[in-house]
N, C-alpha and C positions, 0 to 999 in steps of 0.2 A: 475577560477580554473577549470579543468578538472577531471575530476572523471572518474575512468577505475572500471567495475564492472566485476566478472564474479562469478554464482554463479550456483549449480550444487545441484541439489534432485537426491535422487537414490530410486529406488522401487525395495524391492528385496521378492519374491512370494515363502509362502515353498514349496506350488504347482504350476508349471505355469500355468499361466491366458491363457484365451482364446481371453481376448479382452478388454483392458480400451478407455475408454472416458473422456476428462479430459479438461477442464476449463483454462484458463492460465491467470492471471491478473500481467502477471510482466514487461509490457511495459509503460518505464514513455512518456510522457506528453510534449511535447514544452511548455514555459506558457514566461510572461515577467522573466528573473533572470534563466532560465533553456530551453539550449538544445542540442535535442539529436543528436548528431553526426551521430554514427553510435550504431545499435543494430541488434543480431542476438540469435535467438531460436533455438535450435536445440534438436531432439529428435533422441533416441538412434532406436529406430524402423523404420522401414518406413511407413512413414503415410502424409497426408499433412494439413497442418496449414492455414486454412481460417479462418482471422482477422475479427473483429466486434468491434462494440461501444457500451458496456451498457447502461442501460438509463442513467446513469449519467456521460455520458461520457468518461467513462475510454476504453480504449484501449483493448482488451480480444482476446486470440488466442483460439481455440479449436482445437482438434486433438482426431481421433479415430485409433487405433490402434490394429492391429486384430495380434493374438496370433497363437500359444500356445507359450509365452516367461517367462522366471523365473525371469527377472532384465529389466527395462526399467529407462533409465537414460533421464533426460530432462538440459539442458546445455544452458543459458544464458550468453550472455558477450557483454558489450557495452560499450561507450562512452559518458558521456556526460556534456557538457562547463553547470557552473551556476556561476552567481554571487550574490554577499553579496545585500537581497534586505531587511534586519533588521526583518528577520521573515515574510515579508509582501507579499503575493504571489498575482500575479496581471496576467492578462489577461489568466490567466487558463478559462479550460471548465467548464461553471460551468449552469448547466442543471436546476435544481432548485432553488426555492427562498432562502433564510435564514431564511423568517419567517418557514417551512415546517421543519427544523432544529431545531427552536427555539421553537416551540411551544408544550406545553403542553400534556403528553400522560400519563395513568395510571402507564407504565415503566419508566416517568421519573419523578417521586415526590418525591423531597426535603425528606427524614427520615433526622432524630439527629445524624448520625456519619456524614454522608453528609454534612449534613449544619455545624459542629463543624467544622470539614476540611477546608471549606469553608473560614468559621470567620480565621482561623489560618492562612490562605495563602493571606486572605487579610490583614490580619493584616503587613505582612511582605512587602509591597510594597503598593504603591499609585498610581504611573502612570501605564498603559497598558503592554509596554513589559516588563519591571521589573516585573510585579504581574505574568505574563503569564511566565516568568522564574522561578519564587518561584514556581509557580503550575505545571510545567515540570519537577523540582528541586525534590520537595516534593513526586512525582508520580514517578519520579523513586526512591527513597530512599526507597519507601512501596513495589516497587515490587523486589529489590532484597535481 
């Protein structure tokens, strides 16, 4: 299937700026099951876009843009072929372990609505991607 993206942030200043500096993380990834055709960034200013890789791989544009301008538009649109891989994403960049993911930190301890959630969403499935569908299922139902 192909997927045609085009997506557009506007920044509008009640005083114009003198100058932003600004981050861009919206370039996806080749991996097995996804790739990118074609993609283009474009900034409403002139400025220019020197690409980098975070330490975890992802893909980041950066742009400094010098003022005085009242609206800076940033403009995304691409293309990209993925196939049906059951949820399971394979030969992605993948920079870190999983234990570094998995492992224990004082922000991530088990409280009692957590672990209730938990008991609830397993109860609802038994195999992997079934249980991993109740907990996508469940996780958007709480947030809208």
């Amino acid at each position: 299937m192909r997927i045609r993206i085009s997506h557009e942030t506007r920044y509008h200043y009640d005083t114009p700026t003198n100058g932003v500096i600004q981050t861009l993380r919206l370039t996806p990834r080749n991996h097995d099951g996804q790739y990118v055709v074609h993609w283009r960034i474009d900034v409403s200013e002139d400025c220019r876009l020197d690409v980098h890789e975070d330490a975890f791989g992802n893909i980041s544009h950066i742009f400094t843009a010098e003022g005085p301008f009242a609206e800076l538009g940033v403009h995304v649109e691409g293309e990209v072929d993925v196939q049906d891989t059951a949820g399971i994403v394979r030969g992605a960049i993948e920079r870190f372990p999983p234990s570094l993911y998995l492992r224990a930190t004082p922000l991530t301890e088990v409280d009692g609505p957590i672990a209730d959630f938990a008991r609830e969403v397993r109860g609802q499935a038994d195999d992997t991607l079934p249980l991993l569908h109740a907990l996508l299922g469940r996780i958007h139902g709480e947030m809208v």
